[in-house]
Structure formats: C-alpha cells, structure tokens
C-alpha positions in Angstrom: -15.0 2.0 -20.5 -17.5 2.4 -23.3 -17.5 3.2 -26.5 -19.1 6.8 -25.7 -17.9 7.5 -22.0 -19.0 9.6 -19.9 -16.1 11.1 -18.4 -12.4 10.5 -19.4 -9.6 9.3 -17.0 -7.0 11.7 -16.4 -3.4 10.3 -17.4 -2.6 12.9 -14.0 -5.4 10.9 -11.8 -4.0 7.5 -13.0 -0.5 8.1 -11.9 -1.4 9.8 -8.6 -3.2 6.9 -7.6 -0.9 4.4 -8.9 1.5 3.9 -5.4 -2.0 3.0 -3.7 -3.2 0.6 -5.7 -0.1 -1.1 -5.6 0.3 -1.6 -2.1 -3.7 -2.1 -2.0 -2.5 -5.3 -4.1 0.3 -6.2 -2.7 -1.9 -6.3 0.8 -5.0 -7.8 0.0 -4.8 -9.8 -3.4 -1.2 -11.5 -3.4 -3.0 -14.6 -3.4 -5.0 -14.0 -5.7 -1.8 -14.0 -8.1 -0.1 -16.7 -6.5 -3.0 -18.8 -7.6 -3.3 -17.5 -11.1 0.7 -18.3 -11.7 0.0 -21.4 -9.7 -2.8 -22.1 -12.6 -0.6 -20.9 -15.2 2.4 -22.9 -14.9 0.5 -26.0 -13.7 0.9 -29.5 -15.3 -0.2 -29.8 -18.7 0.1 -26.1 -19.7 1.9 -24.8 -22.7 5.2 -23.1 -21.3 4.9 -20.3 -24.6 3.7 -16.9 -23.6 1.0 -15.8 -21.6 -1.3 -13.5 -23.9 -2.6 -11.0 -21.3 -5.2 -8.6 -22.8 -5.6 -5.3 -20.4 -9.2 -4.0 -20.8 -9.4 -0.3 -20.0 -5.7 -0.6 -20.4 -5.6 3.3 -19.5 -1.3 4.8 -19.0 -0.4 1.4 -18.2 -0.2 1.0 -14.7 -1.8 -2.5 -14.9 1.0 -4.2 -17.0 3.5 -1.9 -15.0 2.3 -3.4 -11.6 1.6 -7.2 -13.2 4.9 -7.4 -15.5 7.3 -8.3 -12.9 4.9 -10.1 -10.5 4.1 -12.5 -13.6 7.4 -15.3 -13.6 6.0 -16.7 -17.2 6.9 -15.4 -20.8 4.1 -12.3 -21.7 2.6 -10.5 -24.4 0.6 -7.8 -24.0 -2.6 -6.5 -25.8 -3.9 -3.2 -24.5 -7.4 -2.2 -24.8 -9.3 1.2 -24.4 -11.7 3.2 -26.2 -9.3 6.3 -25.3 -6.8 6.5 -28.6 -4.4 9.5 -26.9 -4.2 6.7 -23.7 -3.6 4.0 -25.7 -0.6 5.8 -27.3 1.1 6.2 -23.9 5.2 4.8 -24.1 4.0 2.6 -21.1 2.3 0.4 -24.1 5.1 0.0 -26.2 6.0 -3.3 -27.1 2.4 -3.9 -26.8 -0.4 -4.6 -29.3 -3.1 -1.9 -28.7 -6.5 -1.7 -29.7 -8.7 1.4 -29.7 -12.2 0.1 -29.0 -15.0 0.2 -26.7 -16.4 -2.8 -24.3 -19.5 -3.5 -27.3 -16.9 -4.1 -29.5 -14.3 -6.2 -27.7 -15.5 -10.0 -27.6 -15.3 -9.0 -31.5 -11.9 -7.3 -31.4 -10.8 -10.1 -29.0 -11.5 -13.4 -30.9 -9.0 -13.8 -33.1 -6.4 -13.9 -29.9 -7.3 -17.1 -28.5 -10.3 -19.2 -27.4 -11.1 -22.1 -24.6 -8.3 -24.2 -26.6 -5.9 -21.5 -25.4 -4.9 -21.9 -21.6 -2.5 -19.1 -22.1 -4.7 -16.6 -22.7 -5.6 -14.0 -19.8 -7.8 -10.7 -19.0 -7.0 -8.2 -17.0 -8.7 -4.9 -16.0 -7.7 -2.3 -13.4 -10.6 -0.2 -11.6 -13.0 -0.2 -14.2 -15.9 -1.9 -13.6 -17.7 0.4 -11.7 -17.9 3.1 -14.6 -19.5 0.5 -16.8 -23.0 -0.5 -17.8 -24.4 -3.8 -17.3 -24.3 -4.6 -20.9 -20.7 -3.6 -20.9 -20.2 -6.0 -17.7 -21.9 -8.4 -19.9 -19.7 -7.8 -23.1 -16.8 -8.3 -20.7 -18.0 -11.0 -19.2 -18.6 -12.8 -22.8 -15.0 -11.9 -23.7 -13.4 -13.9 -20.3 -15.6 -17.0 -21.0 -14.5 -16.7 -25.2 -10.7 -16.5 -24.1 -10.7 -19.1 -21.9 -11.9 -18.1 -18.5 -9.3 -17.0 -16.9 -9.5 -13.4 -15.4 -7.9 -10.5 -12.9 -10.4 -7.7 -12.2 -8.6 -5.8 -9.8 -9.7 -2.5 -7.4 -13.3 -2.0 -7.9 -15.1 0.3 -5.6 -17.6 -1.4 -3.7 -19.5 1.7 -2.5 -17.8 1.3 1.5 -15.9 4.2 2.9 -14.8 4.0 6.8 -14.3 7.6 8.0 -12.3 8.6 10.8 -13.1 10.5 12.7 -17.1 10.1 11.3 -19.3 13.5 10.8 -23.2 13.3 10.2 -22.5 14.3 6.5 -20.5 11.6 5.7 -24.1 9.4 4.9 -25.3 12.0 2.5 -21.8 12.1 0.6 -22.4 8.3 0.3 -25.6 8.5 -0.9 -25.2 11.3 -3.3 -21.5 9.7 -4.8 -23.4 6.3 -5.1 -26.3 7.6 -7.0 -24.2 9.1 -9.4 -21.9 6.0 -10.0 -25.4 4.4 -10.9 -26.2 7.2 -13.2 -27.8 6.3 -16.2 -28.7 2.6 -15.0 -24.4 1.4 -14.5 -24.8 -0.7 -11.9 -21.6 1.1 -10.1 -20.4 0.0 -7.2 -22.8 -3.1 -7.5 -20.7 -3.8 -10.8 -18.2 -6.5 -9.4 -21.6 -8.5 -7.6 -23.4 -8.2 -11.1 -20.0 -9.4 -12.9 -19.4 -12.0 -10.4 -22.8 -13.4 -11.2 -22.7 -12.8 -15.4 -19.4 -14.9 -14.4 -21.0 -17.9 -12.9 -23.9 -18.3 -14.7 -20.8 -18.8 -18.0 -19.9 -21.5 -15.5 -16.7 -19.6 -14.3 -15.3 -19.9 -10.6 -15.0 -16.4 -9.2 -12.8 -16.0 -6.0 -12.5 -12.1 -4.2 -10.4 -10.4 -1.8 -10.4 -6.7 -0.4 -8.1 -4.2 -1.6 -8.8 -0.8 0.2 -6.8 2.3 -0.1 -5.8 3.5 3.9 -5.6 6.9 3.3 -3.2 9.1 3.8 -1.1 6.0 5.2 0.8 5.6 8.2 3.6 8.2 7.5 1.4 10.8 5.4 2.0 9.3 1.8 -0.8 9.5 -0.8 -1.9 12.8 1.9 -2.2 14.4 -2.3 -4.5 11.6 -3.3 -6.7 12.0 -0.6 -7.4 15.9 -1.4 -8.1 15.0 -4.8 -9.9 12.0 -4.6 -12.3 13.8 -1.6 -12.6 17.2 -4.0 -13.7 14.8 -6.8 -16.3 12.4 -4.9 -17.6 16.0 -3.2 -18.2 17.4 -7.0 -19.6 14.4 -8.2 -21.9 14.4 -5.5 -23.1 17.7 -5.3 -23.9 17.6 -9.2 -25.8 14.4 -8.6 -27.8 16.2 -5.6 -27.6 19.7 -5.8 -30.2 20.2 -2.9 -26.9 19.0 -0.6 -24.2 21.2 -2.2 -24.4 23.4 0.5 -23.9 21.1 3.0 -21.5 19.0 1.3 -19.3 22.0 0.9 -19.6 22.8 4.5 -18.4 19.2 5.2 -15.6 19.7 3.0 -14.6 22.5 4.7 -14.5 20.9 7.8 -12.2 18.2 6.6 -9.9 20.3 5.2 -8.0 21.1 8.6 -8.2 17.6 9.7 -5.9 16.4 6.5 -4.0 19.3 6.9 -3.3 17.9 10.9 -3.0 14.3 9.9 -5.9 13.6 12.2 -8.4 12.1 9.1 -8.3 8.5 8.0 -10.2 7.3 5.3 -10.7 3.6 4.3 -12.0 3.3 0.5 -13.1 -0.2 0.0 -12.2 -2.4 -3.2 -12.2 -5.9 -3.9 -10.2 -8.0 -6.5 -11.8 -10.9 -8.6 -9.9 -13.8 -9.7 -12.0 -16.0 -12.3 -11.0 -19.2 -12.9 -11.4 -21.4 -15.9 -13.8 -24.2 -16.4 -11.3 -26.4 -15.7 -10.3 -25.7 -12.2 -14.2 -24.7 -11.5 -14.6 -28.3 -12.2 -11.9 -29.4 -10.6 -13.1 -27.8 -7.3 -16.3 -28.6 -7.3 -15.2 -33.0 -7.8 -12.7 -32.4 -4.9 -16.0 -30.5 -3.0 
C-alpha cells in the first residue's frame, strides 16, 4: 500500500481468496485474538468502543472476518490509497480515508494516541507489497495509537510443493526477487516490521497461517489456478531467461490440479503487537 503502487489489488482476487484466509485464521491465529480481546476487555480498560483502523482496508474482508470475532463495541476507520476500494458497501458505516502509508501516522493522529487503550490497527496481507519506509510509517502509526496491532497473512516467501519438481526452486527464486523489487523488503517484510516494532518498545507475538491448497475436499481448487498463473507471470517477468522453463513447469502442473493429485502449502504468519503496557508487564513477570 503506497501512495503510488505498483500494482492494484483486484476487488475479484480479494474475494476469491477470502474463504482461505479465513480458515488460515481460524487455524493458526485464534489465539492470537483471544489474547487481543483478552487485552481489550482487561481490568482498567474503558468499556466504550474499540476504534479499529484497517490499513490497506481493500473490499473489506478484514472487518468482515474481525467484526463478529471482536465481543466489544467497534468503530471502524478504513484506510487505502485505492479511492474506487474504499467506496466498496463492505465499508459503510465506516469512516474511510483515501491515503497512502507516507501519509497515515498524519491522517491517523487525530484518532487516538497512547492515552487511548481502545484504539487498534489492523492490516490484512499487506506487508509484503510495501517498502521499508512504508513498514516504518506503519510501524510509527501502531506505536502513536497506542501499540496495539493485528497484522495478519503475510507471505513469508515458504511454499511446500507436493508432489516437488526441480523447477519449483527457480519459481521461488524468480517470485521472491520480484516481491523485493525496487528495494521492498517482501517476504522479509513481517521480520523487518517485527523488528521496527521492538526497537518502539512494542511486544510482537507470531503464529503461522498457511493456505493448504486446494483443501481436503477440492475447495479453493479456483484459487490455486490463479494464484499459480499469477506467481508464474510475476516470475517470468522478473527473470525472463526462465520463462521458458517456468511455462513448461506450469504445464506440467496443470494435469495434477486437474486430478487432485497437487498440494501446495503457501506460508503466512500473523503478528499480534502488544502495547507498552503488557510488554512491560511480561517482561516483570519474566
């Protein structure tokens, strides 16, 4: 998400994807919420709303998964530098603001600092297409609200193929290289975060979320033919000396999906940052 990106996120990409990253969740990060409601409804908190700003707030599918998994009063402030995104009827009701990551510590300030425990920022597989001074602008805006943060299904760059093929290295390396195009720091972006986090004095706690694709009954079997025709394009524009081969790989997946026979394991991992407060907190009972 910045201010000038470099590709835009199909609204048809973020619903195909959307029953994977929920069960992604719901497997791998439930504590991860249990301990932020746990945090947000502990002694001494203000029972008003819960402020939860959405960075890269895209059609919505982070407030539509979050929303009824949150037991506490909400409003909502969705953020994106995509205005057509921003005006998707899964943001009604919601405040929305149409800027970039440079700009949001700005655009942010006025909703509520460190004196604010209610106060929370979201984002939902986004940090990989960001820059490290957009990870830092992010990171700037968690510590300024308050420090309390969940940063959910970031790629980290693993993919488990099965069965494997010898192509499957040079796919890797070719996807990777373009995720780090232009300096981003891609699928390094929740490590660098994690540690722009810290040294704010912020607790960071992970947990995995990968996509098992196509699942054990054949569902999300359409997400896995777009999401492999997308990493294979990306790659062979980042390295067109393997297009060839790349395309010859491709082809030789294409009867294993169509037989059921190919499983793919995407890795992601969820971050859960954690106030001052409760770093403290941890590190007395330590």
């Amino acid at each position: 998400m910045t201010t000038e990106p470099a590709q835009r996120a199909s609204p048809d990409w973020l619903d195909l994807r959307w029953a994977a990253d929920a069960e992604a969740r719901d497997r791998g990060a439930a504590d991860l919420l249990e301990r932020l409601v746990s945090h947000l409804r502990g002694p001494g908190r203000d029972q008003g709303p819960v402020r939860i700003v959405d960075v890269g707030a895209g059609t919505g599918a982070n407030r539509r998964y979050l929303s009824p998994r949150l037991p506490v009063e909400q409003e909502w402030v969705c953020v994106d530098h995509d205005r057509e995104l921003l005006d998707h009827p899964r943001h009604d009701g919601a405040r929305r603001i149409h800027c970039g990551l440079a700009d949001l510590p700005a655009a942010v300030a006025g909703l509520g600092g460190p004196a604010d425990p209610a106060a929370v920022v979201v984002a939902n597989a986004v940090l990989d297409v960001l820059t490290t001074a957009d990870l830092a602008a992010l990171a700037d805006c968690v510590a300024a609200t308050g420090g309390l943060a969940l940063l959910s299904l970031s790629v980290t760059g693993q993919v488990r193929w099965e069965p494997s093929d010898p192509v499957d290295d040079v796919l890797a390396r070719a996807f990777d290289d373009h995720q780090r195009r232009d300096g981003r720091p891609g699928p390094d972006a929740p490590t660098v975060l994690t540690g722009m986090l810290q040294e704010r004095g912020l607790r960071v706690v992970a947990a995995r979320t990968p996509w098992d694709l196509p699942g054990p009954d054949g569902r999300h079997r359409e997400l896995l033919v777009r999401w492999l025709q997308e990493r294979v394009g990306d790659a062979a524009g980042q390295e067109p000396a393997s297009a060839e081969a790349l395309r010859e790989w491709q082809a030789r997946r294409a009867p294993q999906m169509e037989s059921g026979a190919l499983r793919v394991r995407v890795d992601h991992v969820d971050l859960l940052v954690l106030g001052r407060d409760v770093a403290d907190g941890a590190q007395r009972g330590a």
